[in-house]
C-alpha positions as CSV (number, residue, x, y, z in Angstrom):
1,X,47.4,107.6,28.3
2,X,47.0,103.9,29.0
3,X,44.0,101.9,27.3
4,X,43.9,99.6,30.0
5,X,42.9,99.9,33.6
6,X,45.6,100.7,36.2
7,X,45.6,99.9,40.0
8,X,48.3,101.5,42.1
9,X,48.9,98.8,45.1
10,X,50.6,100.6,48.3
11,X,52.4,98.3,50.8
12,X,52.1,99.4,53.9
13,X,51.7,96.3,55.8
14,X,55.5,95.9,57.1
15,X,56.6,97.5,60.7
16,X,59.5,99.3,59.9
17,X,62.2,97.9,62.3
18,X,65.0,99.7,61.6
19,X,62.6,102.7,62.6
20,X,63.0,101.8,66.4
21,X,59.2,102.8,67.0
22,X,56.3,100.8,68.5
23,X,54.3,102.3,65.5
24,X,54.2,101.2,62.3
25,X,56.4,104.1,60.5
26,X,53.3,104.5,57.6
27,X,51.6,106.3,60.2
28,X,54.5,108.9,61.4
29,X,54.2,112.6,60.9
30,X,56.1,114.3,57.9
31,X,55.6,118.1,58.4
32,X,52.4,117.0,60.5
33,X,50.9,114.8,58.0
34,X,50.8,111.2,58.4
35,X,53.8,109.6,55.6
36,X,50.8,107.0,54.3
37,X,48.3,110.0,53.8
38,X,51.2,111.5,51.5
39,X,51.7,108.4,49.5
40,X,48.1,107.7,48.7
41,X,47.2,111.2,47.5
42,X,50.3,111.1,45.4
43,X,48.0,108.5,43.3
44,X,44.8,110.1,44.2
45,X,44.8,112.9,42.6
46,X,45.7,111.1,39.4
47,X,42.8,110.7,36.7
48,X,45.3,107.8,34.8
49,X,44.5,106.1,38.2
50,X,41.7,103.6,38.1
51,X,42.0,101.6,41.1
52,X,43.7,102.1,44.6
53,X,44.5,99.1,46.7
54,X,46.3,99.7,50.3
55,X,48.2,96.6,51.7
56,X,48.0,96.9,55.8
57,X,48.6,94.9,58.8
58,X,45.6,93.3,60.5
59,X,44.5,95.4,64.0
60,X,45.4,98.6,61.6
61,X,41.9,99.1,60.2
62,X,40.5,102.3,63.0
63,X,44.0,103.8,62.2
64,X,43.5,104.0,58.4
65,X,39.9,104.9,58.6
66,X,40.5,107.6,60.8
67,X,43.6,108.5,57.8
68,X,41.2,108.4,54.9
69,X,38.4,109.6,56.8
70,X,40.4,113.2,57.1
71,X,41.8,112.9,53.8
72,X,38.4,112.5,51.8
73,X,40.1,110.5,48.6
74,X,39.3,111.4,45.5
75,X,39.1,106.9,44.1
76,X,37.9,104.1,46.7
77,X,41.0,103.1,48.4
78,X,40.4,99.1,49.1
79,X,41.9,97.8,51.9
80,X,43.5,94.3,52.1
81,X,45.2,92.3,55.1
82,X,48.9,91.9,54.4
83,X,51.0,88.9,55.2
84,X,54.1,88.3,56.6
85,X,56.4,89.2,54.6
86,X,55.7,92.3,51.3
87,X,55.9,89.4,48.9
88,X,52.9,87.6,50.7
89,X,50.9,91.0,51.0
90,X,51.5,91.7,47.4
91,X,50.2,88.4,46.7
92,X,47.0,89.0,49.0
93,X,46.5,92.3,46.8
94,X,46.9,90.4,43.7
95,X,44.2,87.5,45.2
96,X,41.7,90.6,45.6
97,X,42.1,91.6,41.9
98,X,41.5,88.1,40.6
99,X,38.5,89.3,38.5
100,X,40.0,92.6,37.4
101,X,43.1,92.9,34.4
102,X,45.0,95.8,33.8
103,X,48.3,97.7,34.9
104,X,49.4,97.0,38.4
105,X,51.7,99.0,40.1
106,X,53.4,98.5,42.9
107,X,54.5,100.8,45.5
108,X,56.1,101.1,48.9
109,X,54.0,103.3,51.3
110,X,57.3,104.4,52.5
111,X,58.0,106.4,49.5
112,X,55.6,109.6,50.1
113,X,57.7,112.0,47.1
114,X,56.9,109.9,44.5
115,X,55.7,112.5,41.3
116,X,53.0,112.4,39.0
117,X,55.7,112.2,35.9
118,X,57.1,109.3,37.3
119,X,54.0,107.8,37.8
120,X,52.9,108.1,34.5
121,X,55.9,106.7,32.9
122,X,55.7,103.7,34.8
123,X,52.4,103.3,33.4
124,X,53.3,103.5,30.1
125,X,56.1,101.6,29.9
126,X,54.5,98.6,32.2
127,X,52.0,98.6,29.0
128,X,54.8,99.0,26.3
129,X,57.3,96.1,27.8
130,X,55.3,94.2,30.0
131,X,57.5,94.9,33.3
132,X,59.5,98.1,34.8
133,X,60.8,99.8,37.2
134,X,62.6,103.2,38.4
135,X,66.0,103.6,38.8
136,X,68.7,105.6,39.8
137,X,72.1,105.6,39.3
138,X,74.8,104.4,42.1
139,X,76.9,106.7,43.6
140,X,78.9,104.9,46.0
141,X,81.2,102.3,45.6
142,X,79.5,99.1,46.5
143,X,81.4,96.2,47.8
144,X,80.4,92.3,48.2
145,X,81.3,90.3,51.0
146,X,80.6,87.2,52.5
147,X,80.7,88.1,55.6
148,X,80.3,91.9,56.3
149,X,84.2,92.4,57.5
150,X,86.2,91.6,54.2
151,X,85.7,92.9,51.3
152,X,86.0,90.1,48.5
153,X,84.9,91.9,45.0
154,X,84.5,96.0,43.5
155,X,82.1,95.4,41.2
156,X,81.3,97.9,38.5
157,X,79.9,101.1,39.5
158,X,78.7,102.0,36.1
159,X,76.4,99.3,35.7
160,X,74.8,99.3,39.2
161,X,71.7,101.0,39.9
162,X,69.4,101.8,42.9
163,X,65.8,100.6,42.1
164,X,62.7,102.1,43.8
165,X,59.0,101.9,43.3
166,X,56.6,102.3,41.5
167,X,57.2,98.8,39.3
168,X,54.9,98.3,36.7
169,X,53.4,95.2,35.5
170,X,51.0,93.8,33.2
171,X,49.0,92.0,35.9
172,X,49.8,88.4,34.3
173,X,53.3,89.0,34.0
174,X,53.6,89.6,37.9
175,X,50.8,86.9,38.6
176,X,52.7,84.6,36.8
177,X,56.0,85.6,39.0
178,X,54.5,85.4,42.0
179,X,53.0,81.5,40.9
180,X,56.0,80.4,39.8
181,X,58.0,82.2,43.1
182,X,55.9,80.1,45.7
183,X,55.4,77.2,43.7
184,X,59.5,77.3,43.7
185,X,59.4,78.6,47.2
186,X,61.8,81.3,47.0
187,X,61.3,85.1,48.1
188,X,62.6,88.0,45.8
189,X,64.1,91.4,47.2
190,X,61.5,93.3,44.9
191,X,58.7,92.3,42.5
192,X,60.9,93.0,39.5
193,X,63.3,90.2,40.8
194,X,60.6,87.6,40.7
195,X,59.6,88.7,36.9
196,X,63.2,88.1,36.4
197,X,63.1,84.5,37.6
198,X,60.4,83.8,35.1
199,X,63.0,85.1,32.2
200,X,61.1,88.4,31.7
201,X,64.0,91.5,31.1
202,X,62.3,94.5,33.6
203,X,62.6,97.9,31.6
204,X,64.4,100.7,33.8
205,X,63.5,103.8,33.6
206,X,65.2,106.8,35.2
207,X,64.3,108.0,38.7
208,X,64.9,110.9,41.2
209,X,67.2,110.4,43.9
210,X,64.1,112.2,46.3
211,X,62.3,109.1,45.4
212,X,63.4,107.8,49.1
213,X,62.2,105.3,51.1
214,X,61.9,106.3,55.0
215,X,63.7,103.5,56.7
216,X,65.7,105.0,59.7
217,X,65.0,108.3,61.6
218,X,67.6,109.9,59.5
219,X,65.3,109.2,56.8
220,X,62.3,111.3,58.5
221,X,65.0,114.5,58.9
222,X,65.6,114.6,54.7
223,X,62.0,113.9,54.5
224,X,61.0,116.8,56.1
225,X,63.8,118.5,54.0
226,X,62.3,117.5,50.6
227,X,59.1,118.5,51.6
228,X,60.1,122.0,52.4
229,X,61.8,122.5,49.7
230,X,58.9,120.8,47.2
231,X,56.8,123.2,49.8
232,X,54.3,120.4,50.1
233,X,52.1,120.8,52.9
Protein backbone atom coordinates (compact mmCIF):
# COMPACT_ATOMS: atom_id res chain seq x y z
CA UNK A 1 0.00 0.00 0.00
CA UNK A 2 1.59 3.35 1.04
CA UNK A 3 5.45 3.68 1.40
CA UNK A 4 5.08 6.14 3.91
CA UNK A 5 3.84 6.12 7.39
CA UNK A 6 0.10 6.91 8.07
CA UNK A 7 -1.49 8.32 11.26
CA UNK A 8 -5.23 8.34 11.43
CA UNK A 9 -6.18 11.55 13.80
CA UNK A 10 -9.82 11.09 15.39
CA UNK A 11 -11.54 14.32 16.64
CA UNK A 12 -13.35 13.82 19.33
CA UNK A 13 -12.80 16.74 21.43
CA UNK A 14 -16.08 18.81 20.40
CA UNK A 15 -19.44 18.51 22.70
CA UNK A 16 -22.00 17.84 20.30
CA UNK A 17 -24.67 20.60 20.95
CA UNK A 18 -27.06 19.95 18.73
CA UNK A 19 -27.12 16.48 20.59
CA UNK A 20 -28.96 18.13 23.58
CA UNK A 21 -26.93 15.88 26.15
CA UNK A 22 -24.72 16.69 29.10
CA UNK A 23 -22.32 14.05 27.58
CA UNK A 24 -20.15 14.46 25.08
CA UNK A 25 -22.00 12.39 22.14
CA UNK A 26 -18.38 10.32 21.40
CA UNK A 27 -19.25 8.52 24.34
CA UNK A 28 -23.13 7.43 23.57
CA UNK A 29 -24.24 4.00 22.94
CA UNK A 30 -24.76 2.63 19.34
CA UNK A 31 -26.29 -0.95 19.73
CA UNK A 32 -24.57 -0.83 23.33
CA UNK A 33 -21.22 0.14 22.27
CA UNK A 34 -19.81 3.46 22.84
CA UNK A 35 -19.91 5.55 19.03
CA UNK A 36 -15.90 6.48 19.84
CA UNK A 37 -15.05 2.75 20.47
CA UNK A 38 -16.67 2.10 16.89
CA UNK A 39 -14.61 4.77 15.18
CA UNK A 40 -11.25 3.81 16.55
CA UNK A 41 -11.43 0.11 15.76
CA UNK A 42 -12.57 1.05 12.29
CA UNK A 43 -8.66 2.13 12.05
CA UNK A 44 -7.48 -0.50 14.42
CA UNK A 45 -7.81 -3.29 12.86
CA UNK A 46 -6.05 -1.83 9.80
CA UNK A 47 -2.34 -3.10 9.20
CA UNK A 48 -2.00 0.17 6.50
CA UNK A 49 -2.36 1.96 9.88
CA UNK A 50 0.79 3.06 11.57
CA UNK A 51 -0.13 5.53 14.02
CA UNK A 52 -3.42 6.40 16.01
CA UNK A 53 -3.88 9.80 17.56
CA UNK A 54 -7.34 10.59 19.55
CA UNK A 55 -8.18 14.35 19.87
CA UNK A 56 -10.26 14.74 23.37
CA UNK A 57 -11.48 17.32 25.67
CA UNK A 58 -9.50 17.88 28.90
CA UNK A 59 -11.35 16.13 32.22
CA UNK A 60 -12.19 13.16 29.52
CA UNK A 61 -8.99 11.13 30.21
CA UNK A 62 -10.86 8.13 33.02
CA UNK A 63 -13.69 8.04 30.32
CA UNK A 64 -11.35 7.00 27.46
CA UNK A 65 -9.15 4.81 29.52
CA UNK A 66 -11.99 3.00 30.78
CA UNK A 67 -13.07 2.95 26.55
CA UNK A 68 -9.72 1.52 25.39
CA UNK A 69 -9.19 -0.31 28.45
CA UNK A 70 -12.28 -2.75 27.31
CA UNK A 71 -11.49 -2.54 23.82
CA UNK A 72 -7.76 -3.79 24.06
CA UNK A 73 -6.50 -1.87 20.66
CA UNK A 74 -4.62 -3.56 18.39
CA UNK A 75 -1.90 0.18 17.73
CA UNK A 76 -1.16 2.63 20.73
CA UNK A 77 -3.87 5.02 20.53
CA UNK A 78 -2.13 8.54 21.78
CA UNK A 79 -4.14 10.83 23.44
CA UNK A 80 -3.90 14.67 23.03
CA UNK A 81 -5.89 17.64 24.65
CA UNK A 82 -8.11 19.36 22.13
CA UNK A 83 -8.74 22.99 21.88
CA UNK A 84 -11.50 25.08 21.42
CA UNK A 85 -12.56 24.80 18.43
CA UNK A 86 -11.65 21.18 15.81
CA UNK A 87 -9.30 23.40 13.94
CA UNK A 88 -7.28 24.13 17.19
CA UNK A 89 -7.38 20.32 18.23
CA UNK A 90 -6.24 19.39 14.88
CA UNK A 91 -3.50 21.68 15.26
CA UNK A 92 -2.62 20.30 18.85
CA UNK A 93 -2.52 16.67 17.12
CA UNK A 94 -0.33 18.07 14.39
CA UNK A 95 2.13 19.84 17.35
CA UNK A 96 2.36 16.18 18.82
CA UNK A 97 3.61 14.77 15.49
CA UNK A 98 6.21 17.43 15.01
CA UNK A 99 9.00 14.79 14.71
CA UNK A 100 7.11 12.23 12.80
CA UNK A 101 6.24 12.64 8.60
CA UNK A 102 3.96 10.70 6.76
CA UNK A 103 0.07 10.47 5.74
CA UNK A 104 -2.19 12.18 8.09
CA UNK A 105 -5.70 11.53 8.13
CA UNK A 106 -8.20 13.18 9.56
CA UNK A 107 -11.30 12.02 10.90
CA UNK A 108 -14.43 12.96 12.92
CA UNK A 109 -15.10 10.54 15.85
CA UNK A 110 -18.56 11.07 14.94
CA UNK A 111 -18.42 9.06 11.94
CA UNK A 112 -18.28 5.28 13.45
CA UNK A 113 -19.31 3.44 9.68
CA UNK A 114 -16.47 4.54 8.04
CA UNK A 115 -15.00 1.20 5.88
CA UNK A 116 -11.79 -0.16 5.41
CA UNK A 117 -12.04 0.48 1.38
CA UNK A 118 -12.58 3.92 2.03
CA UNK A 119 -9.88 4.15 4.24
CA UNK A 120 -7.52 2.87 2.10
CA UNK A 121 -8.27 5.02 -0.75
CA UNK A 122 -7.88 7.98 1.14
CA UNK A 123 -4.47 6.75 1.81
CA UNK A 124 -3.50 6.35 -1.46
CA UNK A 125 -4.64 9.20 -2.98
CA UNK A 126 -3.44 11.63 0.03
CA UNK A 127 0.04 10.09 -1.27
CA UNK A 128 -0.73 10.41 -5.11
CA UNK A 129 -2.07 14.23 -4.97
CA UNK A 130 -1.04 15.58 -1.88
CA UNK A 131 -4.66 16.39 -0.40
CA UNK A 132 -8.25 14.58 -0.49
CA UNK A 133 -11.24 13.95 0.63
CA UNK A 134 -14.60 11.84 0.39
CA UNK A 135 -17.48 12.86 -1.12
CA UNK A 136 -20.89 12.27 -1.93
CA UNK A 137 -23.06 13.56 -4.23
CA UNK A 138 -26.05 16.27 -3.34
CA UNK A 139 -29.33 15.23 -3.38
CA UNK A 140 -31.34 18.07 -2.38
CA UNK A 141 -31.75 21.26 -3.74
CA UNK A 142 -29.49 23.64 -1.79
CA UNK A 143 -30.38 27.24 -1.52
CA UNK A 144 -28.26 30.44 -0.31
CA UNK A 145 -29.51 33.02 1.68
CA UNK A 146 -28.43 35.78 3.52
CA UNK A 147 -30.54 35.64 6.00
CA UNK A 148 -32.26 32.16 6.53
CA UNK A 149 -35.88 33.46 5.31
CA UNK A 150 -35.33 34.41 1.61
CA UNK A 151 -34.06 32.51 -0.69
CA UNK A 152 -31.55 34.61 -2.97
CA UNK A 153 -29.65 32.00 -5.38
CA UNK A 154 -30.38 27.93 -6.76
CA UNK A 155 -27.10 27.09 -7.28
CA UNK A 156 -26.20 24.07 -9.32
CA UNK A 157 -27.05 20.79 -7.98
CA UNK A 158 -24.70 18.85 -10.26
CA UNK A 159 -21.67 20.35 -9.08
CA UNK A 160 -22.36 20.31 -5.27
CA UNK A 161 -21.18 17.66 -3.23
CA UNK A 162 -21.38 16.59 0.57
CA UNK A 163 -17.83 16.12 1.93
CA UNK A 164 -17.00 13.78 4.90
CA UNK A 165 -13.98 12.47 6.54
CA UNK A 166 -11.45 10.81 6.31
CA UNK A 167 -9.16 13.78 4.43
CA UNK A 168 -5.94 12.89 3.64
CA UNK A 169 -2.93 14.84 3.62
CA UNK A 170 0.67 14.75 3.17
CA UNK A 171 1.51 16.02 6.62
CA UNK A 172 3.28 19.38 5.13
CA UNK A 173 0.63 20.14 2.97
CA UNK A 174 -1.93 20.43 6.01
CA UNK A 175 0.94 21.89 8.28
CA UNK A 176 1.39 24.38 5.96
CA UNK A 177 -2.56 25.14 5.88
CA UNK A 178 -2.98 25.27 9.22
CA UNK A 179 0.37 27.97 9.40
CA UNK A 180 -0.78 30.02 6.96
CA UNK A 181 -4.73 29.72 8.52
CA UNK A 182 -3.63 31.21 11.95
CA UNK A 183 -1.03 33.33 10.79
CA UNK A 184 -4.02 34.81 8.55
CA UNK A 185 -6.42 34.30 11.43
CA UNK A 186 -9.19 32.68 9.70
CA UNK A 187 -10.98 29.32 10.60
CA UNK A 188 -12.03 26.83 7.78
CA UNK A 189 -15.26 24.60 7.79
CA UNK A 190 -13.00 21.41 7.17
CA UNK A 191 -9.21 20.75 6.82
CA UNK A 192 -9.58 20.57 2.99
CA UNK A 193 -10.81 24.23 3.08
CA UNK A 194 -7.67 25.49 4.60
CA UNK A 195 -5.41 23.44 1.97
CA UNK A 196 -7.58 25.28 -0.42
CA UNK A 197 -6.55 28.75 0.97
CA UNK A 198 -2.98 27.85 0.42
CA UNK A 199 -3.95 27.17 -3.58
CA UNK A 200 -3.68 23.37 -3.25
CA UNK A 201 -6.85 21.59 -5.53
CA UNK A 202 -8.19 18.69 -2.80
CA UNK A 203 -8.76 15.37 -4.88
CA UNK A 204 -12.45 13.99 -4.25
CA UNK A 205 -12.98 10.81 -4.13
CA UNK A 206 -16.37 8.99 -3.94
CA UNK A 207 -18.04 8.21 -0.70
CA UNK A 208 -21.04 6.25 0.90
CA UNK A 209 -23.93 8.07 1.89
CA UNK A 210 -23.72 5.71 5.40
CA UNK A 211 -20.58 7.58 5.89
CA UNK A 212 -22.76 9.85 8.49
CA UNK A 213 -21.87 12.03 11.06
CA UNK A 214 -24.13 11.63 14.31
CA UNK A 215 -25.16 15.19 15.00
CA UNK A 216 -28.81 15.10 16.26
CA UNK A 217 -30.74 12.22 17.99
CA UNK A 218 -32.22 11.46 14.65
CA UNK A 219 -28.85 10.68 13.74
CA UNK A 220 -28.37 7.88 16.62
CA UNK A 221 -31.96 6.22 15.24
CA UNK A 222 -30.25 5.55 11.46
CA UNK A 223 -27.13 4.74 13.31
CA UNK A 224 -28.47 2.05 14.98
CA UNK A 225 -30.21 1.21 11.47
CA UNK A 226 -26.90 0.95 9.57
CA UNK A 227 -25.47 -1.05 12.05
CA UNK A 228 -28.15 -3.69 11.95
CA UNK A 229 -28.16 -3.88 8.77
CA UNK A 230 -24.01 -3.92 8.34
CA UNK A 231 -24.83 -6.56 11.50
CA UNK A 232 -21.93 -4.89 13.32
CA UNK A 233 -21.98 -5.72 16.80
Amino acid sequence: MSKQEVCAMIAAAGMGRRMNYELNKQFLPIRGKPMIRRTLEKFDVMEEIDKIVLLIREGEEPMIASILHAMQPIHPIHIVIGGKERQDSIWQGLQFLSDWDGIVLTHDGARPFITRAEILESIRCAEEYGACCLMTPMKDTVKISSDGKWARVTPDRSKLYAIQTPQGFQKDVLVHAYRQAFDEGYYGTDDCSLVEKTGKSVRLIPGSYNNIKITTPEDLILAEAICEDRDEL
